[in-house]
C-alpha positions, 0 to 999 in steps of 0.5 A: 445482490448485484454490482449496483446495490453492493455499490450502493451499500458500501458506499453508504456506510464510509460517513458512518466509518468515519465517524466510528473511526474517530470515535476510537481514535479520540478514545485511544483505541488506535487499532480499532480506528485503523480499521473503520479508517481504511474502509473509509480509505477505501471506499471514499476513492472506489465511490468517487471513482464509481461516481455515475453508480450512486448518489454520494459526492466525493472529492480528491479531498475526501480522499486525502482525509481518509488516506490521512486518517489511516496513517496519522493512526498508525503514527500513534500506534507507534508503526511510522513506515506503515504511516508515511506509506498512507502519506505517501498514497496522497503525496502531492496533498497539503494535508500529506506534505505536512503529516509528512514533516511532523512525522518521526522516521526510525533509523534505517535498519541494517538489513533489508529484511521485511515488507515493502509496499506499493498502492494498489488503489483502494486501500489496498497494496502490493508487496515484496516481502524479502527474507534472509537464509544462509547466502541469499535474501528469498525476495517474494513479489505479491500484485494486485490490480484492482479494476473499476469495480475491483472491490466488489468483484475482486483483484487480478493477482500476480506473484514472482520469486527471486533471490539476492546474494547478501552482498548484493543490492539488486536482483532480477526476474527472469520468465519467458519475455518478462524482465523485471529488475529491482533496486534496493536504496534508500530516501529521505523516507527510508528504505525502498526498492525501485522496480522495473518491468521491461513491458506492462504487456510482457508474459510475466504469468501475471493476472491483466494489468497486474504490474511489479514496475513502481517504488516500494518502501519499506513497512515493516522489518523482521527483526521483532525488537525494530519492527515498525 
């Protein structure tokens, strides 16, 4: 199956997620909507994108819908960070701003311990994961760029690891040219790191294009009983 009928199918196939999505959705069944919704998510932004290659219309507002979709589901599953980073994807969105307002936050954990994340595009994300040993937080950095036709021929991909002493709130990478420093705070959606990269073309051992610079926010933590 080449680009064009792979194109074709998948983006046949986002009413019909949609569809099944809201179907688990009104029948409670949260995870299961989650999943139809961010195929959805996906696809919608990669077929508007893709426009010339196929018949579907999509707009900016489809793509909201979706976006919206995959975390108002999250909400009810009880995962609110997860939620308001599916918000955020659409943030200057009406529909975002007021899912947004309506949504309850967690109280900030103590640590920084756990998942944040970043858009890739097309439902997908970038990571720093950050762990606790003895005298440091392992941070662990995992990106993504997803070209025009990223969903079918797949990311470039790109990984760095770090550590933080437990009193600190910054960290930094150094290879070869590439100087990447991160920040560790917080905002009224919670915790975040503020990533910068000194150069997007510097030799970080990166795939092209793949990029850490950004704002991560927070998902998930590693304490099972605050896990969001």
């Amino acid at each position: 199956m080449n680009f064009e009928q792979e194109l074709q199918q998948g983006c046949a196939k986002i009413a019909s997620s949609a569809q099944m999505g809201k179907k688990y959705y009104d029948q409670k069944q949260y995870a299961k909507a989650i999943e139809q919704f961010e195929y959805q998510a996906a696809w919608t932004q990669f077929c508007q994108l893709n426009a010339e290659d196929h018949k579907t219309t999509l707009t900016d507002r489809d793509v909201d819908v979706a976006n919206n979709n995959v975390g108002l589901s999250y909400a009810k599953l009880d995962k609110p960070l997860w939620a308001r980073a599916w918000f955020l994807r659409t943030p200057d969105s009406k529909i975002s701003q007021y899912n947004l307002k309506q949504l309850k936050l967690p109280k900030i954990a103590n640590q920084p311990t756990g998942m944040y994340v970043k858009s890739a595009g097309f439902g997908q994300w970038s990571t720093m994961t950050v762990s606790k040993t003895a005298k440091t937080y392992q941070i662990a950095f995992d990106g993504y760029y997803f070209g025009l036709g990223g969903l079918i021929y797949g990311p470039n991909m790109g990984s760095f690891e770090t550590n933080m002493p437990l009193s600190a709130n910054q960290a930094h990478f150094r290879y070869e040219d590439c100087k990447i420093d991160l920040k560790f705070g917080q905002d009224q959606y919670g915790r975040k790191i503020e990533v910068q990269q000194n150069d997007p073309a510097s030799n970080c051992g990166f795939g092209h294009n793949v990029y850490a610079d950004g704002t991560y926010y927070q998902v998930e933590t590693l304490n099972k009983s605050t896990s969001q």
